[in-house]
ZAKE-339150 format. One record per residue (C-alpha): x, y, z; residue number from 1; residue in one letter. Coordinates in steps of 0.2 Angstrom, whole numbers, plus 5000, padded with zeros to 4 digits. Layout:
N
PT     px     py     pz   num   residu
PT      X      Y      Z   NUM        A
...
# end
This chain:
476
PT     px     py     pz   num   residu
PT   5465   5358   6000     1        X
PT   5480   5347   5996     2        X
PT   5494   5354   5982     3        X
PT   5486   5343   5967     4        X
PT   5470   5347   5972     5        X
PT   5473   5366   5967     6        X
PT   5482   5359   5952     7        X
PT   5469   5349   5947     8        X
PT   5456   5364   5946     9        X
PT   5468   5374   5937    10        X
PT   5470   5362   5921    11        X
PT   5452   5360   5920    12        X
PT   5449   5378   5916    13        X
PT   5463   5378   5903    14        X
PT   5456   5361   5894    15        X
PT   5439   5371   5891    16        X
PT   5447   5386   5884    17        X
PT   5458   5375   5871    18        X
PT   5443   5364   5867    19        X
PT   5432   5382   5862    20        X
PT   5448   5389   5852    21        X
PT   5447   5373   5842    22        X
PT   5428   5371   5839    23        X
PT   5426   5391   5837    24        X
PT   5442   5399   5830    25        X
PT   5445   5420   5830    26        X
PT   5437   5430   5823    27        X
PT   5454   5434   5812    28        X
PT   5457   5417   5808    29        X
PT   5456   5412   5789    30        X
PT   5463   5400   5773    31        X
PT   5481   5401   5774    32        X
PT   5488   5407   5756    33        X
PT   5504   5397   5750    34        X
PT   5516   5401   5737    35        X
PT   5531   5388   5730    36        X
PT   5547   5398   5724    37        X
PT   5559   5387   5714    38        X
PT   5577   5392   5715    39        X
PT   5582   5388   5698    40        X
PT   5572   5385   5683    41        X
PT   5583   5374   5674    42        X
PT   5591   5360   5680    43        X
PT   5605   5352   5667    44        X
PT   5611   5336   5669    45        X
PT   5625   5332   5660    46        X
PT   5628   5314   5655    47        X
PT   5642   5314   5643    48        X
PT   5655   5318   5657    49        X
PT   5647   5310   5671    50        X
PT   5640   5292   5676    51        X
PT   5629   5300   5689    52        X
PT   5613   5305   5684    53        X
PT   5607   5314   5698    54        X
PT   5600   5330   5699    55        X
PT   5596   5342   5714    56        X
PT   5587   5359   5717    57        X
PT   5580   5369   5731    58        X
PT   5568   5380   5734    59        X
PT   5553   5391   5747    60        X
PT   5536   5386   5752    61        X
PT   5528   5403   5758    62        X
PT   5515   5402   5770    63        X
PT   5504   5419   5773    64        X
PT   5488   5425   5777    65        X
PT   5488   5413   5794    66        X
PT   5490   5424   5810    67        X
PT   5486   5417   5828    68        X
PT   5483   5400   5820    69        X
PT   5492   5383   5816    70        X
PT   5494   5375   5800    71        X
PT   5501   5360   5792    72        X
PT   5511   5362   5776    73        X
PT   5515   5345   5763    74        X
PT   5526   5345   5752    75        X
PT   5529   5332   5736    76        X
PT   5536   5331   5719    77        X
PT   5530   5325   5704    78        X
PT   5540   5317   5690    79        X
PT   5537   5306   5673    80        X
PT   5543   5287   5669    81        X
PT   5560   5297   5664    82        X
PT   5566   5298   5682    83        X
PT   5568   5281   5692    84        X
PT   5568   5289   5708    85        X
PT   5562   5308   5716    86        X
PT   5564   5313   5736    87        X
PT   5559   5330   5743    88        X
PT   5563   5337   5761    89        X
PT   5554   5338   5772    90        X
PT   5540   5331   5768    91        X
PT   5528   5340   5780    92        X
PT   5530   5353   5793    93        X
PT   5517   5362   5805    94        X
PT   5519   5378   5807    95        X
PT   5509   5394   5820    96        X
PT   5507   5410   5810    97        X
PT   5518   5415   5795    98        X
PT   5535   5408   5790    99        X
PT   5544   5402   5776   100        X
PT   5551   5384   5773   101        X
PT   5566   5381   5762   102        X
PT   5565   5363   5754   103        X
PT   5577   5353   5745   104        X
PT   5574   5339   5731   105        X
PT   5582   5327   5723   106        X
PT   5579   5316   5705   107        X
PT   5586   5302   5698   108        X
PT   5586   5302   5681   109        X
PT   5584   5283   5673   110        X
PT   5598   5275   5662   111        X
PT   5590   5274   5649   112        X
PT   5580   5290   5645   113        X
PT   5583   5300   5628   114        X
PT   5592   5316   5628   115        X
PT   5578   5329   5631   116        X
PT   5571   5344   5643   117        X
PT   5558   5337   5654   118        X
PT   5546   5344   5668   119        X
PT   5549   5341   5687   120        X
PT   5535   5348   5698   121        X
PT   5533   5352   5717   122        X
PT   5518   5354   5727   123        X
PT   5514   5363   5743   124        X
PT   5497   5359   5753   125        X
PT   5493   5369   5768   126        X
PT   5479   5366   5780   127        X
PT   5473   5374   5795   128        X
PT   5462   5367   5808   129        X
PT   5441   5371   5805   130        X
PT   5447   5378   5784   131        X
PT   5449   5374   5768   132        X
PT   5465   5367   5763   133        X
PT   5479   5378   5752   134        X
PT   5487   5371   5737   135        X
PT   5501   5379   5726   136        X
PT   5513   5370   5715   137        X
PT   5527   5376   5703   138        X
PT   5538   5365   5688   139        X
PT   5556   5366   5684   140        X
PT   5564   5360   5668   141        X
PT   5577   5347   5671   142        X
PT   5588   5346   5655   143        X
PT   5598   5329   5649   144        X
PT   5613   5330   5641   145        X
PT   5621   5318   5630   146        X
PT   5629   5324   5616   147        X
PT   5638   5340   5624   148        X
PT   5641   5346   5602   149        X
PT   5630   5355   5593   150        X
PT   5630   5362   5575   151        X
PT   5619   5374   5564   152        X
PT   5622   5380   5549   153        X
PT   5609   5393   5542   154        X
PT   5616   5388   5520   155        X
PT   5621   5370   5519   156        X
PT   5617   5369   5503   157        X
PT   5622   5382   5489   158        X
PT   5623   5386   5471   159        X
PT   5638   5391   5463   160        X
PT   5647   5394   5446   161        X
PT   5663   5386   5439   162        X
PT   5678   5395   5449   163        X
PT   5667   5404   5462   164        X
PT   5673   5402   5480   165        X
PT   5657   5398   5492   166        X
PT   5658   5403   5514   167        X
PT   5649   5393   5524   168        X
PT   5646   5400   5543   169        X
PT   5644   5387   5554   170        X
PT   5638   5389   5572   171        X
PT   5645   5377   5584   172        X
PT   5638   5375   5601   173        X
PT   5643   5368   5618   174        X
PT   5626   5361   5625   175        X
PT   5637   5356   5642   176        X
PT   5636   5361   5658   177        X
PT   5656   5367   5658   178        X
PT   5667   5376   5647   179        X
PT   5674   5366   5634   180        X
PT   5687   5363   5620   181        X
PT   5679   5361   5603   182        X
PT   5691   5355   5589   183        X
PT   5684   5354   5568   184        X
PT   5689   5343   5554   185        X
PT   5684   5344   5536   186        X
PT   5682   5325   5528   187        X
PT   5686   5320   5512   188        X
PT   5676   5330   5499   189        X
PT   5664   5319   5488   190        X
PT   5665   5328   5468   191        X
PT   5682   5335   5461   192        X
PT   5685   5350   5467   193        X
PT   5700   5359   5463   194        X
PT   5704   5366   5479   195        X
PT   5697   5371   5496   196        X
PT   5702   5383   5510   197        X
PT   5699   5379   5526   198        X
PT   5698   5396   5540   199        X
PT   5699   5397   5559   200        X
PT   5706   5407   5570   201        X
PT   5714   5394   5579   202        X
PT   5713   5377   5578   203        X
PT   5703   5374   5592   204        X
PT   5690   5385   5600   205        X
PT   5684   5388   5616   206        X
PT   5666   5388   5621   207        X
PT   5658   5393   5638   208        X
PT   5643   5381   5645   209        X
PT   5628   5383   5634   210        X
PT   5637   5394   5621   211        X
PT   5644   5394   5603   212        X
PT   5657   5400   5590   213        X
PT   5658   5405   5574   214        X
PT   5668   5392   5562   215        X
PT   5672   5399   5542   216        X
PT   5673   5384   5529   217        X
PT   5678   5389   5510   218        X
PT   5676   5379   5495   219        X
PT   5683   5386   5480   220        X
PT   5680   5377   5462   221        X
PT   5689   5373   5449   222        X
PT   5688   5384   5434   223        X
PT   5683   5369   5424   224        X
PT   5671   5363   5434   225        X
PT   5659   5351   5429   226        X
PT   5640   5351   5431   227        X
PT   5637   5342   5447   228        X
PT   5636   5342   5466   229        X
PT   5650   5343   5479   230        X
PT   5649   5340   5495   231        X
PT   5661   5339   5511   232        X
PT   5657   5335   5530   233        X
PT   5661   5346   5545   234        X
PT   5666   5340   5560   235        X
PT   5666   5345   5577   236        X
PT   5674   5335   5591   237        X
PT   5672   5340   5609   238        X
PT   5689   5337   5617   239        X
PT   5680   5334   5637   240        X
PT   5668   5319   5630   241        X
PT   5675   5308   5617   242        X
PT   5656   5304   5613   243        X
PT   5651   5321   5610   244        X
PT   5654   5327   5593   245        X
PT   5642   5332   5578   246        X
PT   5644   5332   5559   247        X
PT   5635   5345   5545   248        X
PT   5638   5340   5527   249        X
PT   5640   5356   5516   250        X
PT   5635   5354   5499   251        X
PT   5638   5364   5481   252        X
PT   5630   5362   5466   253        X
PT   5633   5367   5451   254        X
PT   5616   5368   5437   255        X
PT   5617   5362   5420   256        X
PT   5617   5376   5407   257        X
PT   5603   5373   5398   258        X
PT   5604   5370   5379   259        X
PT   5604   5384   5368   260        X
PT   5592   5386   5355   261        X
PT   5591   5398   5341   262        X
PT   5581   5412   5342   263        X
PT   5565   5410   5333   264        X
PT   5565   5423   5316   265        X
PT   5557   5437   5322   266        X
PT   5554   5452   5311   267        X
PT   5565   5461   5302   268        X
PT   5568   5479   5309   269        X
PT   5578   5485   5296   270        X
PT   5564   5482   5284   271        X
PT   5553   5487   5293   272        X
PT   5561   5505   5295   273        X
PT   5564   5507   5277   274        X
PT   5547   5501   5272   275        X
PT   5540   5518   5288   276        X
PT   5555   5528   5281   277        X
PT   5548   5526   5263   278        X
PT   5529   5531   5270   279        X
PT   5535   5543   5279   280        X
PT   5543   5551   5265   281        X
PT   5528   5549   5253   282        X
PT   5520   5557   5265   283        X
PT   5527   5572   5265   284        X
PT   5531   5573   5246   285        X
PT   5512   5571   5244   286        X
PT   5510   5587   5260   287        X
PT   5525   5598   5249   288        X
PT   5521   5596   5232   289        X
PT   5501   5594   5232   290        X
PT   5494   5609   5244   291        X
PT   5502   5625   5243   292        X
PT   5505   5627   5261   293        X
PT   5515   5611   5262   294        X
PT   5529   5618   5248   295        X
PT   5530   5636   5253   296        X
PT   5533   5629   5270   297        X
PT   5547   5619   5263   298        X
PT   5556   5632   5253   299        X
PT   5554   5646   5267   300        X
PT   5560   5635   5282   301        X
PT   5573   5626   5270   302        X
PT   5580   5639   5257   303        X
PT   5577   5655   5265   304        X
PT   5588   5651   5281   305        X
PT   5604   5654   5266   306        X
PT   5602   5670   5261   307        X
PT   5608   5684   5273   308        X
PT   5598   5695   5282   309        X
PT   5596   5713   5271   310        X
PT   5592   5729   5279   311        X
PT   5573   5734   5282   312        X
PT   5578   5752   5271   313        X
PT   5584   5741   5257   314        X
PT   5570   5727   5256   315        X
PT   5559   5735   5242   316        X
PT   5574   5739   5234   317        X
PT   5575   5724   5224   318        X
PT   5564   5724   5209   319        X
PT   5556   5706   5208   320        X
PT   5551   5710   5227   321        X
PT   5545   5725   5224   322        X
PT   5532   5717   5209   323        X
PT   5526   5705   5225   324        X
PT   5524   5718   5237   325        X
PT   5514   5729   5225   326        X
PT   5503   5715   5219   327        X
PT   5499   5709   5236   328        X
PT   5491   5728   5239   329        X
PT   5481   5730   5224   330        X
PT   5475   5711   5225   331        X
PT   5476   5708   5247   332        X
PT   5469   5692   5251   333        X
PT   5478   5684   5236   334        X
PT   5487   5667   5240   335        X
PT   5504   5658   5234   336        X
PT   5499   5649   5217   337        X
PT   5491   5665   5215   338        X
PT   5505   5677   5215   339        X
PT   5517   5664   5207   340        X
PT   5507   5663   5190   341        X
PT   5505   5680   5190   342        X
PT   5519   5687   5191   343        X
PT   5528   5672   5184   344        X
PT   5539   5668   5197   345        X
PT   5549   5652   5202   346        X
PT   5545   5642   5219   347        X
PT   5563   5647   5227   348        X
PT   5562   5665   5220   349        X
PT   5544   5668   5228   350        X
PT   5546   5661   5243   351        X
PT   5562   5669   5249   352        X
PT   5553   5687   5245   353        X
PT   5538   5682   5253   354        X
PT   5547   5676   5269   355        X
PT   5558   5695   5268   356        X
PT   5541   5705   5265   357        X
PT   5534   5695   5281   358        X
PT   5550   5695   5291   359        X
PT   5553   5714   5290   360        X
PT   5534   5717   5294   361        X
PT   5527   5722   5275   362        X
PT   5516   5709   5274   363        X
PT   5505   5697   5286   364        X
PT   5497   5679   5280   365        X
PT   5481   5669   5287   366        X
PT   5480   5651   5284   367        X
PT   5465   5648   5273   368        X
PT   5460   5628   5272   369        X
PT   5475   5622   5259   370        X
PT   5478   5638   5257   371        X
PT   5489   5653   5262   372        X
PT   5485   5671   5258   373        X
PT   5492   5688   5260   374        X
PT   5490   5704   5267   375        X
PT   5496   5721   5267   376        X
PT   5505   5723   5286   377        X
PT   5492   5738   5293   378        X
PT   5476   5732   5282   379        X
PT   5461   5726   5292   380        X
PT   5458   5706   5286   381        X
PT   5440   5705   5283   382        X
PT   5430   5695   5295   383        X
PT   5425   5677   5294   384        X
PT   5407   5674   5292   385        X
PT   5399   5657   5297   386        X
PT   5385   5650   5290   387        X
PT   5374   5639   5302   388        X
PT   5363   5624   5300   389        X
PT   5343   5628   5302   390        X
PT   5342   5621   5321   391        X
PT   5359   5631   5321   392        X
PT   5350   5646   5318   393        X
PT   5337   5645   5331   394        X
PT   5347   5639   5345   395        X
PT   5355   5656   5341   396        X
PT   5338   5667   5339   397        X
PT   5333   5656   5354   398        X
PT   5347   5661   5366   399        X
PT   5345   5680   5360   400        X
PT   5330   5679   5368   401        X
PT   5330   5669   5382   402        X
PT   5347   5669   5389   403        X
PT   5354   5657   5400   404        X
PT   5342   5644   5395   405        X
PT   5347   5625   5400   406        X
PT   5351   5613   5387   407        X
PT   5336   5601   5392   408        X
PT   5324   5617   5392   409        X
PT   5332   5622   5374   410        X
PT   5328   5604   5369   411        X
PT   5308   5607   5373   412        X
PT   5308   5623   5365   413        X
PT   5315   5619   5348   414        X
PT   5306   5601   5350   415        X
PT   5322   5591   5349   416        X
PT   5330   5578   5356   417        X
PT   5343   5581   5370   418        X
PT   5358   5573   5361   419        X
PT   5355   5584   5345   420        X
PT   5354   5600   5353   421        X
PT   5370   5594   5364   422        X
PT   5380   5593   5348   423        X
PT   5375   5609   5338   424        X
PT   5378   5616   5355   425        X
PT   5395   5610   5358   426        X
PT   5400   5614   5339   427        X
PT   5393   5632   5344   428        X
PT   5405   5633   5356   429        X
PT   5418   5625   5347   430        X
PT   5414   5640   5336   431        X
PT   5416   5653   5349   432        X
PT   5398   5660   5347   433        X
PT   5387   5651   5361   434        X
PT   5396   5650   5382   435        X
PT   5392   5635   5391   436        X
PT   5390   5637   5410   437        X
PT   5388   5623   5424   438        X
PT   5380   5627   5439   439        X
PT   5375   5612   5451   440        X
PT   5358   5609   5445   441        X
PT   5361   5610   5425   442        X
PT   5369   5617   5411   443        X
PT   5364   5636   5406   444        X
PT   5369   5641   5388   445        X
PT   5373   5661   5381   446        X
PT   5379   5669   5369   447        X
PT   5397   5674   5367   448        X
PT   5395   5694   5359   449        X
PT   5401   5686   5341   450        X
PT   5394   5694   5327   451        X
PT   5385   5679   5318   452        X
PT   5376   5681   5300   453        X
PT   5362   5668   5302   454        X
PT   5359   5671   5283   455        X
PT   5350   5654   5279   456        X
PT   5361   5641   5269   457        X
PT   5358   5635   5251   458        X
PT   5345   5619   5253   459        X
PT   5352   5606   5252   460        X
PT   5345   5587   5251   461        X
PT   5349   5578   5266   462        X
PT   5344   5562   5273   463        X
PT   5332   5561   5286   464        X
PT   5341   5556   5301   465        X
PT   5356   5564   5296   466        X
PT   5365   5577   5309   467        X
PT   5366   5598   5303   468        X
PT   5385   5601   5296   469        X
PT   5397   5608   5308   470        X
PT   5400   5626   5305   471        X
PT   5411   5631   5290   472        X
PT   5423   5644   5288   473        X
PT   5426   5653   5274   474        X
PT   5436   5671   5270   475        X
PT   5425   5685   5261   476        X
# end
């Protein structure tokens, strides 16, 4: 067999084999997976220093997931009407296994596109052989730059008084893509101010790429200051782009004051008070000279307070004072009006003995309605007694002999309403005779342990849906 012969059967065995690897891949083989990776995410262009308006970025198409196989990998890019041209390289690349291709791109941007951010996209498409194709794409933000000055100011416009000084902070920015020297001006100020101050730190200041700096302005007006607006314009100047510069107008105002009116007449406090004084006088001329507890009140708290304190030994020693004690013993009970026409006494004169014989512990008082009566010091005061309505009386006789009935079951026994035996019972309590206890269920009603004269009262004529009287008091 001649040399090409032997070749010749060789290559036809390898031939068969490659055509099966294509028409049945490995087992392993599978979608390649890719991945763009953009080296910067924004791209500035800066045309207020520069004529060219080119801009250029790179970046990484990673291809994975394709072992023992071949694949083809596309690249493009993807711009708006704002960019008049846009190249990427390389444009395609086949690739065997895993790898990583590093891409660069380029955009022009037209001449006549507005200062903006906008969107630059790049996609990666890798096939294989017998699969599905792989797409991945990722944007970067180009940025055009124009005006390289920027200005914000968070109080432009403010509202001040006559000889008040006003800041304004103002934020100037450096939009360019290199540090640069921004100078300020203040214009001419619209309104007549008296003065203004005008604070830097230096002149000019300088701004990295993309930063700022604080500039102080102060307006101070004059004294005299009319009602009005003022105004003065900010400049800043960028001293790398004659173009770039920006302008914030800050603005005072000062209100009209409005017109003052005369209060409308209100009332007349001093009148007023006289008119409650008067009342409140009356008032108590009426308590002091018409009940008897009112005046000696008045001439014990008032006129007593004068006289010095005499020894308890000595306090029966004085004659008149000894007539009041000794009448208060043979008549105990006896009130003020009582004593004083008895004995003949004046108001001042009485009282002071009465408030030395209660002071030093001869003689104890009990308020009695309007009046006040007297008592020998260790003498038992009789009891009161009370004298109850009818239904009074047989609430009473009711709870003696049924204890701790509830309010509703007192109203069936007695044939009465709820809300009438709810009052007589709550001015039985008021009274101190009948206990009121609450449970969950209801209310349970007893007797306190007072004695109680249930003695029935004179008859009297009453109307017909009139409610029983409320308990009266009265000494023996």
């Amino acid at each position: 067999m001649s040399q090409s012969a032997r070749a010749a059967s060789w290559m036809i065995p390898l031939l068969l084999l490659s055509g099966m690897l294509l028409l049945f891949p490995p087992a392993d083989a599978r979608t390649p997976a890719v991945q763009v990776e953009m080296s910067e995410r924004v791209i500035k262009v800066d045309a207020s220093i520069t004529q060219s308006m080119v801009a250029s970025f790179s970046g990484t198409v990673v291809v994975s997931n394709n072992a023992y196989q071949t694949a083809t990998v596309d690249l493009s890019i993807v711009t708006g009407e704002w960019a008049s041209a846009a190249e990427i390289s390389p444009t395609q690349k086949v690739i065997t296994g895993n790898e990583s291709i590093a891409f660069t791109a380029v955009v022009t941007v037209a001449s006549g596109a507005a200062e903006d951010t906008y969107p630059v996209q790049v996609v990666a498409r890798a096939e294989s052989p017998g699969w599905s194709p792989a797409v991945s794409q990722n944007i970067t933000a180009l940025r055009l730059v124009r005006n390289r000055v920027g200005i914000g100011c968070d109080r432009p416009l403010v509202q001040a008084v006559a000889g008040q000084t006003v800041n304004f902070a103002l934020r100037v920015y450096n939009n360019g893509s290199t540090k640069d020297t921004i100078s300020s001006a203040l214009g001419a100020i619209r309104g007549r101010l008296d003065r203004f101050s005008y604070l830097l730190d230096q002149d000019a200041l300088e701004i990295e790429s993309d930063g700022f700096a604080y500039f102080n302005v102060n307006l101070t007006l004059s004294p005299k200051a009319a009602a009005g607006t003022y105004s003065v314009a900010f400049t800043a100047q960028s001293a790398a782009s004659e173009g770039s510069r920006a302008e914030q107008v800050l603005t005072v105002t000062i209100p009209r004051q409005p017109t003052v009116q005369a209060p409308p007449a209100g009332p007349d406090y001093l009148l007023w008070f006289g008119i409650s004084a008067l009342i409140v006088g009356g008032c108590l001329t009426v308590f002091i000279g018409g009940t008897e507890i009112g005046l000696l009140a008045f001439l014990q708290f008032v006129l007593v307070p004068l006289f010095v304190r005499l020894n308890k030994d000595r306090v029966l020693d004085h004659f008149t004072r000894g007539q009041i004690f000794g009448f208060i013993k043979a008549n105990p009970g006896t009130h003020y009006i009582a004593v004083q026409e008895h004995l003949e006494l004046q108001n001042g004169v009485l009282a002071y003995h009465l408030k030395v014989l209660e002071r030093e512990e001869y003689i104890t008082s009990e308020r009695d309605g309007i009046y006040k009566r007297f008592y020998p010091r260790h003498m038992k005061i009789p009891r009161k007694e009370r004298q109850l309505s009818h239904l009074q009386r047989d609430i009473v006789e009711a709870l003696r002999t049924h204890p701790g009935t509830s309010q509703n079951g007192m109203a069936r026994m007695l044939g009465e309403s709820k809300q009438v035996v709810g009052y007589h019972i709550r001015v039985l309590q008021n009274a101190g005779i009948v206990r009121v206890e609450r449970d969950p269920q209801q209310t349970r009603c007893y007797l306190e342990g007072v004695p109680v004269d249930v003695e029935p009262e004179p008859d009297e004529a009453a109307e017909p849906n009139e409610l029983p009287d409320v308990i009266k008091d009265i000494h023996a």
